[in-house]
N, CA, C and O atoms as a GROMACS GRO file, in nm:
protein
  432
    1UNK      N    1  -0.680   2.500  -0.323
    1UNK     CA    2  -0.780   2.508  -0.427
    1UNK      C    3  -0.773   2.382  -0.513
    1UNK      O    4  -0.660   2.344  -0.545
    2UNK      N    5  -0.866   2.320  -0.549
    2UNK     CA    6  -0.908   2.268  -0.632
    2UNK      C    7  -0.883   2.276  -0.777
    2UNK      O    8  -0.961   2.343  -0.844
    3UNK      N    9  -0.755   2.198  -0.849
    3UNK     CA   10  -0.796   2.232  -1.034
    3UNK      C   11  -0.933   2.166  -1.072
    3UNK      O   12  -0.967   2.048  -1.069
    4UNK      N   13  -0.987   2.257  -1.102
    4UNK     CA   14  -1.125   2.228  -1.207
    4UNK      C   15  -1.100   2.202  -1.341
    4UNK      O   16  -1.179   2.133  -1.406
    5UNK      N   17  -0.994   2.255  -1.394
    5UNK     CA   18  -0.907   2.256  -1.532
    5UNK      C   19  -0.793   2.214  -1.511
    5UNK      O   20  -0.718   2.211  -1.413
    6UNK      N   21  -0.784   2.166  -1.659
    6UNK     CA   22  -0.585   2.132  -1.683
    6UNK      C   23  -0.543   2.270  -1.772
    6UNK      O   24  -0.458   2.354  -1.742
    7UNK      N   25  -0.600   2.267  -1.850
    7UNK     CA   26  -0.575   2.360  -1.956
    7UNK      C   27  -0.618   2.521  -1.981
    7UNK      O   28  -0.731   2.559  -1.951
    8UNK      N   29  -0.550   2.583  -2.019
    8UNK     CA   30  -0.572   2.723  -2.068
    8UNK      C   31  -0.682   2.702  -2.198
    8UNK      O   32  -0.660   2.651  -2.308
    9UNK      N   33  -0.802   2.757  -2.146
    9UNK     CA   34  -0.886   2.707  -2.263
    9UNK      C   35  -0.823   2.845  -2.352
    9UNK      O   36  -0.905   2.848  -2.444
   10UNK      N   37  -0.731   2.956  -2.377
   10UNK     CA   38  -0.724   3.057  -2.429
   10UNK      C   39  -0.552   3.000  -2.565
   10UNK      O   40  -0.538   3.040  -2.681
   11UNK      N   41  -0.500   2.946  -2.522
   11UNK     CA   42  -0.377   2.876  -2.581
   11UNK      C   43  -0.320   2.702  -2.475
   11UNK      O   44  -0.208   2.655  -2.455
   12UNK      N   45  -0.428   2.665  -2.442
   12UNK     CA   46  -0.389   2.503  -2.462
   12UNK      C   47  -0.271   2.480  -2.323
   12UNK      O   48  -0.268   2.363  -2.284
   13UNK      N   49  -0.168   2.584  -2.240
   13UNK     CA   50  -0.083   2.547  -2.167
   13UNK      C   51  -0.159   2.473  -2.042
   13UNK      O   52  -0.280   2.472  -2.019
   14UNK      N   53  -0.062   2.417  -1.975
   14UNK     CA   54  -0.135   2.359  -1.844
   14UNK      C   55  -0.131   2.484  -1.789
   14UNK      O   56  -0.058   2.577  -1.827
   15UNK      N   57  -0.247   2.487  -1.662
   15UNK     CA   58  -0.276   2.592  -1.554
   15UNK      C   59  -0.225   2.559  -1.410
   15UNK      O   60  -0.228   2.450  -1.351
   16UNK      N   61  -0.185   2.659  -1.374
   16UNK     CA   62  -0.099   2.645  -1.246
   16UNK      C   63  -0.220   2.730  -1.133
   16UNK      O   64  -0.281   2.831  -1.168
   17UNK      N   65  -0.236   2.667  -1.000
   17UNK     CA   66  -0.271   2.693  -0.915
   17UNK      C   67  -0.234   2.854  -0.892
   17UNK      O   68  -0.120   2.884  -0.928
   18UNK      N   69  -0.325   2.973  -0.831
   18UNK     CA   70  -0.206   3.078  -0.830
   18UNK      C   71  -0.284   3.177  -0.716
   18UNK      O   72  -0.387   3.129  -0.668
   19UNK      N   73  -0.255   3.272  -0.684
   19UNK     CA   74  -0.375   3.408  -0.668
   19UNK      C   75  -0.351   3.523  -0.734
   19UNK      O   76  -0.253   3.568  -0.794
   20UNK      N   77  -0.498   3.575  -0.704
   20UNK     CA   78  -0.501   3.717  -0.780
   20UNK      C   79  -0.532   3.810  -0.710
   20UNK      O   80  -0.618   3.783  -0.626
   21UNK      N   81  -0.492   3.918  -0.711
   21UNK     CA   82  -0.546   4.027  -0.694
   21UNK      C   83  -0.670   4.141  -0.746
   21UNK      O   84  -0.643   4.243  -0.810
   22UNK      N   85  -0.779   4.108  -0.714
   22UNK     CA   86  -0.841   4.236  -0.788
   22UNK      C   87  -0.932   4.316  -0.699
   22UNK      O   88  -0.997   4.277  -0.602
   23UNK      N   89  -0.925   4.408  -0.738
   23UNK     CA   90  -0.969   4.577  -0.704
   23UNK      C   91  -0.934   4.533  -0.536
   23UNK      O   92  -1.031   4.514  -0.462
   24UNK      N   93  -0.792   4.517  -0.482
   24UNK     CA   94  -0.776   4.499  -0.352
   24UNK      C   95  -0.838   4.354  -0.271
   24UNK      O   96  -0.836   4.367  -0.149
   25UNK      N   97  -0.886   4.237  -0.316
   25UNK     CA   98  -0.941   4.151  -0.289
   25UNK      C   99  -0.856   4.010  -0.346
   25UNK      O  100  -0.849   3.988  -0.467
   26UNK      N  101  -0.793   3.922  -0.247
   26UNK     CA  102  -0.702   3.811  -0.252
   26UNK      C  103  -0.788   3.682  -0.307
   26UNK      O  104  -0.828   3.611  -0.216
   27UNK      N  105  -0.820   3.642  -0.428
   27UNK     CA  106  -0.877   3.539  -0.500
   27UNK      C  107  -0.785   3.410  -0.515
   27UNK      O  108  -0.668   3.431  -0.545
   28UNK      N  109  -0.816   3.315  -0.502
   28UNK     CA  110  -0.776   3.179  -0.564
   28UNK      C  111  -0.796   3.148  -0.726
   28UNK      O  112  -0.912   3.142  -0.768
   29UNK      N  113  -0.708   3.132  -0.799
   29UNK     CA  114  -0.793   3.150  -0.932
   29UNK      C  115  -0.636   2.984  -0.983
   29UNK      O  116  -0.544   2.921  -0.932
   30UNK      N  117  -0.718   3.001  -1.119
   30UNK     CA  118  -0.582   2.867  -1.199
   30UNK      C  119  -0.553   2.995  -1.265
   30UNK      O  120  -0.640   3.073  -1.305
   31UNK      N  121  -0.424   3.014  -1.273
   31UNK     CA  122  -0.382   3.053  -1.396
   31UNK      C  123  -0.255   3.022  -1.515
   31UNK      O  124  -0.158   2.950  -1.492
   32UNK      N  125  -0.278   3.087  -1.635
   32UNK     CA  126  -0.213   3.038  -1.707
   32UNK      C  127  -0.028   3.088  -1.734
   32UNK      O  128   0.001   3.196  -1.784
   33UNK      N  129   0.079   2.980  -1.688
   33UNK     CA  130   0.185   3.109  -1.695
   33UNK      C  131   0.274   3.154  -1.817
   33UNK      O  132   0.382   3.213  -1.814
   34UNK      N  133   0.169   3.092  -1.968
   34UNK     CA  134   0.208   3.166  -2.115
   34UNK      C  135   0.143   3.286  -2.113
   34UNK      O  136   0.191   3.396  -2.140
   35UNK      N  137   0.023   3.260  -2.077
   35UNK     CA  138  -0.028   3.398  -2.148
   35UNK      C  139  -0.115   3.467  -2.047
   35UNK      O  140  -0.138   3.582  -2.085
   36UNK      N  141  -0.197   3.427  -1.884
   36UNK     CA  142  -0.181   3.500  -1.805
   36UNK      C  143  -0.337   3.517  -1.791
   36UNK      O  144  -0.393   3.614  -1.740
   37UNK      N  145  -0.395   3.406  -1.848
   37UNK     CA  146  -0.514   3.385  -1.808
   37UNK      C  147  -0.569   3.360  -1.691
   37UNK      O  148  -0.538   3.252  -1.639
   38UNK      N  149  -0.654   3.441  -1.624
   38UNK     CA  150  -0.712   3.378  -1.506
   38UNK      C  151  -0.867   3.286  -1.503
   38UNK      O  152  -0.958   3.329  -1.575
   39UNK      N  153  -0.889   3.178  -1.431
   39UNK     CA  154  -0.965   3.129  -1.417
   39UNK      C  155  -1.026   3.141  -1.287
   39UNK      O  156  -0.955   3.137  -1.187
   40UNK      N  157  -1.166   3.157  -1.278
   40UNK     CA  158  -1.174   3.136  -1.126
   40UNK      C  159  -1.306   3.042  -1.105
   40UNK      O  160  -1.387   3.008  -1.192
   41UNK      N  161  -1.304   3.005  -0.947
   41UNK     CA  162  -1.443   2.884  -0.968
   41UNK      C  163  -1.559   3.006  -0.890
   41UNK      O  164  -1.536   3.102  -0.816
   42UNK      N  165  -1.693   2.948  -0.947
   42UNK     CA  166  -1.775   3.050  -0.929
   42UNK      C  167  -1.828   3.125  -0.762
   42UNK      O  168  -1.896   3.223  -0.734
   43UNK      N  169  -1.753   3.014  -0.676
   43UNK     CA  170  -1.724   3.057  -0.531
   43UNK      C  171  -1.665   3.185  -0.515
   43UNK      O  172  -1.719   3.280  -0.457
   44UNK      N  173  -1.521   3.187  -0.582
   44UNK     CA  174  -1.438   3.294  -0.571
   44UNK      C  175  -1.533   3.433  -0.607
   44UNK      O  176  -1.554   3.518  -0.520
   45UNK      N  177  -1.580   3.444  -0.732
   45UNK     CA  178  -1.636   3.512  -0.757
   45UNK      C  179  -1.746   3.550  -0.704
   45UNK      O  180  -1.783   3.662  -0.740
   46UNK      N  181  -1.805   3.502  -0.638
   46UNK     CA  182  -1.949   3.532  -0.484
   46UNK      C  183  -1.871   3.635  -0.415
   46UNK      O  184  -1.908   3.751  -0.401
   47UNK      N  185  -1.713   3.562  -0.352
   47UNK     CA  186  -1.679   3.618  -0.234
   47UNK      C  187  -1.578   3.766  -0.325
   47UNK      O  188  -1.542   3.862  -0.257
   48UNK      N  189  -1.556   3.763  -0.426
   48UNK     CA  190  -1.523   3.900  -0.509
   48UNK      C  191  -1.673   4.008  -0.476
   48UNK      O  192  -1.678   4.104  -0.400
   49UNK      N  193  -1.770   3.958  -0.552
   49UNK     CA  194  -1.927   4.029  -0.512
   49UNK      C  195  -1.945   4.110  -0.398
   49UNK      O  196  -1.995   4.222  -0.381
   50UNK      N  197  -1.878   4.004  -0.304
   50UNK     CA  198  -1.942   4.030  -0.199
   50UNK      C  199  -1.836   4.145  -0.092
   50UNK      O  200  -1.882   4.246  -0.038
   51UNK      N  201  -1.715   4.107  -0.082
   51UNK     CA  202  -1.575   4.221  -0.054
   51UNK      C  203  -1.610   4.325  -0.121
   51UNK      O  204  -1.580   4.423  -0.054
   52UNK      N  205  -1.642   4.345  -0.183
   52UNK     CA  206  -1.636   4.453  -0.293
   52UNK      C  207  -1.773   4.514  -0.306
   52UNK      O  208  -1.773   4.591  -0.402
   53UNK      N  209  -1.921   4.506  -0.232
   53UNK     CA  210  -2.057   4.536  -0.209
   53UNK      C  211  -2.139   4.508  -0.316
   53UNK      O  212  -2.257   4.543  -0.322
   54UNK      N  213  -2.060   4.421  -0.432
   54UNK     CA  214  -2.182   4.458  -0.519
   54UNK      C  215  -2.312   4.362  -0.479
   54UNK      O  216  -2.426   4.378  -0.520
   55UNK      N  217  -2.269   4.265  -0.396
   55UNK     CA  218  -2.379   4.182  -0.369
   55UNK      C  219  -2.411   4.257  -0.183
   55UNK      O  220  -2.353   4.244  -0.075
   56UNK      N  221  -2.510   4.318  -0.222
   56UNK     CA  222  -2.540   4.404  -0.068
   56UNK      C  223  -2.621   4.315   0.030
   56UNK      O  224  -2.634   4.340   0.150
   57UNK      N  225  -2.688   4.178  -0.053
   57UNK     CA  226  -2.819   4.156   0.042
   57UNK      C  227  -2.763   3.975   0.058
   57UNK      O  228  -2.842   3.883   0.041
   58UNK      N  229  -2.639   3.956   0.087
   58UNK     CA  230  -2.569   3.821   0.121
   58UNK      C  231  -2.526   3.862   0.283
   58UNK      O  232  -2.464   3.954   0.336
   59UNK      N  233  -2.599   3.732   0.332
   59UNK     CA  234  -2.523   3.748   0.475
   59UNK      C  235  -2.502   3.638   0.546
   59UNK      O  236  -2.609   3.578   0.557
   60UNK      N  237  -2.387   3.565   0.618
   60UNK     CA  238  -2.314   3.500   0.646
   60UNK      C  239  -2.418   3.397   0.750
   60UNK      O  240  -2.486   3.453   0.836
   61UNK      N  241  -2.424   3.264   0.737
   61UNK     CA  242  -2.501   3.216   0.874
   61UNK      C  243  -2.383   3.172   0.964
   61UNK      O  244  -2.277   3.122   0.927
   62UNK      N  245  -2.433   3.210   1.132
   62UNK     CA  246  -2.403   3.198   1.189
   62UNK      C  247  -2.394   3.109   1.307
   62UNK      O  248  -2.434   3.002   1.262
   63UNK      N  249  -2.362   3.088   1.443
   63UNK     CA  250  -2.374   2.976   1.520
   63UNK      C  251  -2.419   3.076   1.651
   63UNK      O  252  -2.359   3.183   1.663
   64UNK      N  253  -2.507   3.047   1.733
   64UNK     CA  254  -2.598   3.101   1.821
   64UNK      C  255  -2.638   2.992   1.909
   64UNK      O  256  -2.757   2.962   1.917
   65UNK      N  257  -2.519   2.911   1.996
   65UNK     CA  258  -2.589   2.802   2.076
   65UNK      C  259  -2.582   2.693   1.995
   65UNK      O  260  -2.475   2.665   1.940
   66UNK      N  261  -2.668   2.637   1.982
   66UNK     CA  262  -2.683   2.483   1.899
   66UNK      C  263  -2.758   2.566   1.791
   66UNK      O  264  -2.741   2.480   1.705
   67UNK      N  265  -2.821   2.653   1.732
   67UNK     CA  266  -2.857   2.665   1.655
   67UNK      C  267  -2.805   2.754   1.520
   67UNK      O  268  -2.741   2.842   1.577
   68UNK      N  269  -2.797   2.774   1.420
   68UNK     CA  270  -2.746   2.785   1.300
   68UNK      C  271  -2.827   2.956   1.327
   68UNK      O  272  -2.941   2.964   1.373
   69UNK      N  273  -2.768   3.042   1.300
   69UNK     CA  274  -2.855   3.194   1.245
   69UNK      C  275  -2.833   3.259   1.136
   69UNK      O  276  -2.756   3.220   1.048
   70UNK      N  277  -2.915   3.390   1.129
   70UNK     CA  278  -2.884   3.431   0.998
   70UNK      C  279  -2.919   3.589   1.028
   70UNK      O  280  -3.034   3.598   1.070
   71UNK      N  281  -2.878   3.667   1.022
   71UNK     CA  282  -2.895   3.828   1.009
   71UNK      C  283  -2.968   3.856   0.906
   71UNK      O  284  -2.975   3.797   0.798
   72UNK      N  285  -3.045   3.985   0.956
   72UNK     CA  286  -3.160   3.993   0.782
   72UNK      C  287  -3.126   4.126   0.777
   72UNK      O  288  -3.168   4.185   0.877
   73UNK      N  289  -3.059   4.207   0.692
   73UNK     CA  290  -3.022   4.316   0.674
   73UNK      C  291  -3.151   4.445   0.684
   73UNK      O  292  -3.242   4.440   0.602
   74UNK      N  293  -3.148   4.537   0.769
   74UNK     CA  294  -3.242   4.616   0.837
   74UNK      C  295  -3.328   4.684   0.740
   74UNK      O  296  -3.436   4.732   0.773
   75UNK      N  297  -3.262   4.690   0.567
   75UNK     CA  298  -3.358   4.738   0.489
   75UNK      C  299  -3.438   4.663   0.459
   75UNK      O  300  -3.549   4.705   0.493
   76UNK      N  301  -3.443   4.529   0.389
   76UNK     CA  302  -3.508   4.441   0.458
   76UNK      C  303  -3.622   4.376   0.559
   76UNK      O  304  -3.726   4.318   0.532
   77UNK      N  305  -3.580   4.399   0.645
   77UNK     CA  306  -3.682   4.445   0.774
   77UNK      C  307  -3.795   4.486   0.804
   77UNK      O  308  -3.894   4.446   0.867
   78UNK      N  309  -3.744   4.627   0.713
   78UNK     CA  310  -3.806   4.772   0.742
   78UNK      C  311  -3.942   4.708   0.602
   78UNK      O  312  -4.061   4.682   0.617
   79UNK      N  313  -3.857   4.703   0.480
   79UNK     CA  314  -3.979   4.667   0.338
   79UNK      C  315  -4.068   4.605   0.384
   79UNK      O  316  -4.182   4.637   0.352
   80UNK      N  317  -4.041   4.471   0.492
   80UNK     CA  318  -4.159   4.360   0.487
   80UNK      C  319  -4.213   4.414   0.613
   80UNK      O  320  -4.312   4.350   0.648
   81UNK      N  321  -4.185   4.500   0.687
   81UNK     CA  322  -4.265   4.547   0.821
   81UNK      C  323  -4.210   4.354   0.927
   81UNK      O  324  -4.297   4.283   0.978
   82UNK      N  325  -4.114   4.333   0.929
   82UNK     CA  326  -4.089   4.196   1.002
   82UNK      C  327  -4.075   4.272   1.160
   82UNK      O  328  -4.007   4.373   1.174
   83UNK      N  329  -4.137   4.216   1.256
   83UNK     CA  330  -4.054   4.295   1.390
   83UNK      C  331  -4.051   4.144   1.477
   83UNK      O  332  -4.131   4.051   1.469
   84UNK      N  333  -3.956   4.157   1.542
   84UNK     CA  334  -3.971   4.044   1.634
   84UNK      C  335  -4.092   3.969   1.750
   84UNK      O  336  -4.159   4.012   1.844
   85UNK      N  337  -4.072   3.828   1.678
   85UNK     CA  338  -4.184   3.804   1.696
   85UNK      C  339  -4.309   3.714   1.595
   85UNK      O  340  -4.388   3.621   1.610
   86UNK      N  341  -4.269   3.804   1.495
   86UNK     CA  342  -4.283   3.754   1.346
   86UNK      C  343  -4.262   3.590   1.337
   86UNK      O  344  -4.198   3.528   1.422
   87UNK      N  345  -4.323   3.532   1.228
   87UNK     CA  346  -4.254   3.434   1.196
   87UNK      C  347  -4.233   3.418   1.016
   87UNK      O  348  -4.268   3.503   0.935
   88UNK      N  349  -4.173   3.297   0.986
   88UNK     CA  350  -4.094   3.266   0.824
   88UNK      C  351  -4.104   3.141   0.815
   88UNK      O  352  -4.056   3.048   0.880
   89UNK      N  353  -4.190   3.151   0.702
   89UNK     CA  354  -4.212   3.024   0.625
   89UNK      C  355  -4.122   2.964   0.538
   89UNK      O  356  -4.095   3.014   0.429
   90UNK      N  357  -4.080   2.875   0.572
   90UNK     CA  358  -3.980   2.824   0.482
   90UNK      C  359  -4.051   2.726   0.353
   90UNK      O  360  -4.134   2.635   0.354
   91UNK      N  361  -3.988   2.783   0.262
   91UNK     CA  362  -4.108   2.725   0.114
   91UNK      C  363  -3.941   2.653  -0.008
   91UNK      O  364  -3.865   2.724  -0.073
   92UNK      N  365  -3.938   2.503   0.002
   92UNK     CA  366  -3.829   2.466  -0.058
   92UNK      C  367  -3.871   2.538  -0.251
   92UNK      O  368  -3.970   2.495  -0.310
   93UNK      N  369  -3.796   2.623  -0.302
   93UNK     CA  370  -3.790   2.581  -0.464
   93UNK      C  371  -3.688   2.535  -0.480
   93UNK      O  372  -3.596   2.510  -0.402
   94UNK      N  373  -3.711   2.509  -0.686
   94UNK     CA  374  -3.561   2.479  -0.774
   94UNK      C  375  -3.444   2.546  -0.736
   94UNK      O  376  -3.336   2.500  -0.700
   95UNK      N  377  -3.487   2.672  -0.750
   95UNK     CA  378  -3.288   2.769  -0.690
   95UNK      C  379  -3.305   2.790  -0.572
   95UNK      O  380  -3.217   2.872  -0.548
   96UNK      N  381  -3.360   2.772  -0.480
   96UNK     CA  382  -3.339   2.739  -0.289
   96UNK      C  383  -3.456   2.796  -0.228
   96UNK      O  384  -3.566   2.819  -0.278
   97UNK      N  385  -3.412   2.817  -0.103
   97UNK     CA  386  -3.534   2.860  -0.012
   97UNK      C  387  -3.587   2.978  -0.032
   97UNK      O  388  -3.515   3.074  -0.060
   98UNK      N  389  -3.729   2.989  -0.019
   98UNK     CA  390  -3.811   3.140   0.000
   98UNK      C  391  -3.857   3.172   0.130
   98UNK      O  392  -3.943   3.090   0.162
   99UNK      N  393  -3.836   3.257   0.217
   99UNK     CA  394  -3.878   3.264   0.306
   99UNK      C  395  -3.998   3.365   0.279
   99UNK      O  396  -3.991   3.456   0.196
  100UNK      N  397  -4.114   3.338   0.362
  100UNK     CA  398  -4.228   3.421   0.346
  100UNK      C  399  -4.238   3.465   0.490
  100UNK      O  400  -4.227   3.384   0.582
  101UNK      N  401  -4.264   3.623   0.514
  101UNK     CA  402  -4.265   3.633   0.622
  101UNK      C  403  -4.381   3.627   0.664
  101UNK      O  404  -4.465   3.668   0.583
  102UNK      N  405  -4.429   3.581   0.785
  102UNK     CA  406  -4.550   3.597   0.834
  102UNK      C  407  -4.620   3.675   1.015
  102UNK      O  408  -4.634   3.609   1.118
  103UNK      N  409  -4.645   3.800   0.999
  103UNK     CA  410  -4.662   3.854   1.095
  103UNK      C  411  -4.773   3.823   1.236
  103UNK      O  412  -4.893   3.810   1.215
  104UNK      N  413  -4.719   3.814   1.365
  104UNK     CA  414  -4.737   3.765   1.461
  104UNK      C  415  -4.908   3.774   1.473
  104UNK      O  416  -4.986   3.678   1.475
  105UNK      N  417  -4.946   3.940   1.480
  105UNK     CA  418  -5.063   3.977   1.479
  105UNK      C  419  -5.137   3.910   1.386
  105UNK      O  420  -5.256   3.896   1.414
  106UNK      N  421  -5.088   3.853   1.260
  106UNK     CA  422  -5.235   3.786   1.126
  106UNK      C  423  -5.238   3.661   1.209
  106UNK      O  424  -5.351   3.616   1.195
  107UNK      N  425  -5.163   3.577   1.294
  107UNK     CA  426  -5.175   3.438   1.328
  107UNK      C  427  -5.334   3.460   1.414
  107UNK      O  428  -5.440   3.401   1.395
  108UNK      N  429  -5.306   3.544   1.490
  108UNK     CA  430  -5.393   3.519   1.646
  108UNK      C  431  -5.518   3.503   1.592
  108UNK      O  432  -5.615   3.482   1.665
   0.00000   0.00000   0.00000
């Protein structure tokens, strides 16, 4: 891991590289060894979210050949009526990609 910090912004000690434990989930965090502060970088905390379900609709890309994939979780799916075949518009914004789905049958 990476120090992002020197200091315990809580009492000023230097921060030591360390892990944590929470709710059963092995984190990388700095912490402090006066007073027992944890720090973590906002990565850690995705992959806390995500061990732990609160982030339900994150899913991992994958490798499929030469090409990069991505799983679309079946509820998902089901909301936008997507069936294979379909296609997705990729639309760049400020906080990342939108995919728009676009169904096979509106093209023809």
């Amino acid at each position: 891991m990476k120090k992002f910090m020197e200091k315990c912004y809580k009492c000023g000690t230097n921060v030591k590289v360390d892990k944590s434990i929470k709710e059963g989930v092995a984190l990388d965090c700095l912490k402090c060894p006066k007073c027992g502060e944890e720090y973590f970088t906002s990565s850690e905390l995705v992959k806390f979210d995500i061990m732990t379900g609160k982030r339900k609709l994150v899913r991992k890309f994958g490798v499929l050949g030469d090409s990069t994939v991505m799983r679309f979780p079946s509820k998902v799916l089901k909301n936008y009526d997507i069936k294979p075949g379909d296609y997705g518009v990729f639309e760049n914004r400020p906080e990342g990609i939108l995919i728009k789905p676009i169904h096979a049958k509106d093209i023809s």
